[in-house]
C-alpha positions in Angstrom: 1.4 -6.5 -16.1 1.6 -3.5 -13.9 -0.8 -0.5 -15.0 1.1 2.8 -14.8 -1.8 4.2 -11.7 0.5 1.9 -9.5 3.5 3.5 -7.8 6.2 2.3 -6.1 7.6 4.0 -3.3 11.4 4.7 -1.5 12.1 6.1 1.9 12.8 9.6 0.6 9.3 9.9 -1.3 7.1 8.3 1.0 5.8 11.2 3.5 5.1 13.2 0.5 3.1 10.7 -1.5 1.3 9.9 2.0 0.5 13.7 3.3 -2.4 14.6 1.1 -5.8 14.2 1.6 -6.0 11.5 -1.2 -5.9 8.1 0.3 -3.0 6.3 -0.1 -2.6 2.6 0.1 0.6 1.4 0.9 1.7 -2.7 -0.1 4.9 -3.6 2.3 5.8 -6.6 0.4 9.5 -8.0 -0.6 10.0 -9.9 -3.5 11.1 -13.2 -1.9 7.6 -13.4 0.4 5.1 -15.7 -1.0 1.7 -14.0 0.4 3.1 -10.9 -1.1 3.1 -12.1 -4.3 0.0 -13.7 -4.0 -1.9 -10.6 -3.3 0.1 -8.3 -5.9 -2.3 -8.6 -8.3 -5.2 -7.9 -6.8 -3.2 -4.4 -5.3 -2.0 -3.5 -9.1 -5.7 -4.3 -9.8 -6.9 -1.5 -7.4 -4.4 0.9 -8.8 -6.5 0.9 -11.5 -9.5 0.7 -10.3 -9.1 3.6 -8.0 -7.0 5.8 -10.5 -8.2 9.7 -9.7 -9.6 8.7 -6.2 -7.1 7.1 -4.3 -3.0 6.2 -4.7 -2.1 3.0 -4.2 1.5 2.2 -3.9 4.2 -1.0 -3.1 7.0 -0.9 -0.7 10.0 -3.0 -1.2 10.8 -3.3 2.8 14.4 -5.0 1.5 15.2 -1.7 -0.2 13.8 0.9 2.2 14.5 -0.4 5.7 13.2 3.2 7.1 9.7 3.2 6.9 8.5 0.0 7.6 10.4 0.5 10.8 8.6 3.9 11.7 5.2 2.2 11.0 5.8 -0.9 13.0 5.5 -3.4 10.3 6.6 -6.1 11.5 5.0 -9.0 9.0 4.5 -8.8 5.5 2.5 -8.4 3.3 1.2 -5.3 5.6 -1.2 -3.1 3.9 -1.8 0.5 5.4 -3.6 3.1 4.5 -2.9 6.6 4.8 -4.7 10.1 4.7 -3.1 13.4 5.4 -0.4 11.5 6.8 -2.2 9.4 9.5 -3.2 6.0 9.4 -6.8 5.2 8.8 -6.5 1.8 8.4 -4.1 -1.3 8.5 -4.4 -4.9 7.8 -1.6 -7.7 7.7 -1.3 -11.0 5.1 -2.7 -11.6 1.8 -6.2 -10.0 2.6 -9.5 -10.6 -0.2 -9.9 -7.7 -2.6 -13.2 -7.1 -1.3 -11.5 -6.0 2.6 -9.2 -3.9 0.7 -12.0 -2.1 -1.0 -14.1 -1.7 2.0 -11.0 -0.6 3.5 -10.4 2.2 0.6 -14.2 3.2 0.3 -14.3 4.1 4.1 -11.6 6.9 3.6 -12.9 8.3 0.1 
């Protein structure tokens, strides 16, 4: 089950949800890629976990074509996180939790 701290982004939204100083985690995933739904829980679990400090979000690449192409993602699942609109960070395939939280804690 989803928790509500997750959100799931289009091609019209995205540079606004990735412009502020917040970290935001971004999941490229589609939903006929087996890594991505291996490591779907673990990024619905972070939502929650980092609820008020960070905004993690999933990309359905199938349904917004634009962005993955502007960020060069190329495999999937691609994970990439984002602060005042730059990448910080960026890791491809179904990475442990504990990577993605290193990854998160570097850019609180």
């Amino acid at each position: 089950m989803a928790g509500d701290n997750l959100k799931h982004l289009t091609d019209s939204e995205f540079d606004a949800t990735i412009g502020s100083d917040t970290p935001c985690l971004v999941d490229f995933w589609a939903p006929w890629c087996g890594p991505c739904k291996a490591i779907g829980p673990v990024v619905e679990e972070l939502a929650n976990e980092y609820a008020g400090k960070a905004v993690i979000a999933k990309m359905n690449v199938d349904d917004n074509p634009a962005t993955p192409g502007k960020f060069n993602v190329r495999a999937i699942p691609t994970l990439i996180l984002f602060k005042n609109g730059e990448v910080v960070d960026q890791v491809t395939g179904a990475v442990g939790k504990t990577q993605l939280i290193a990854m998160l804690d570097k850019a609180l």
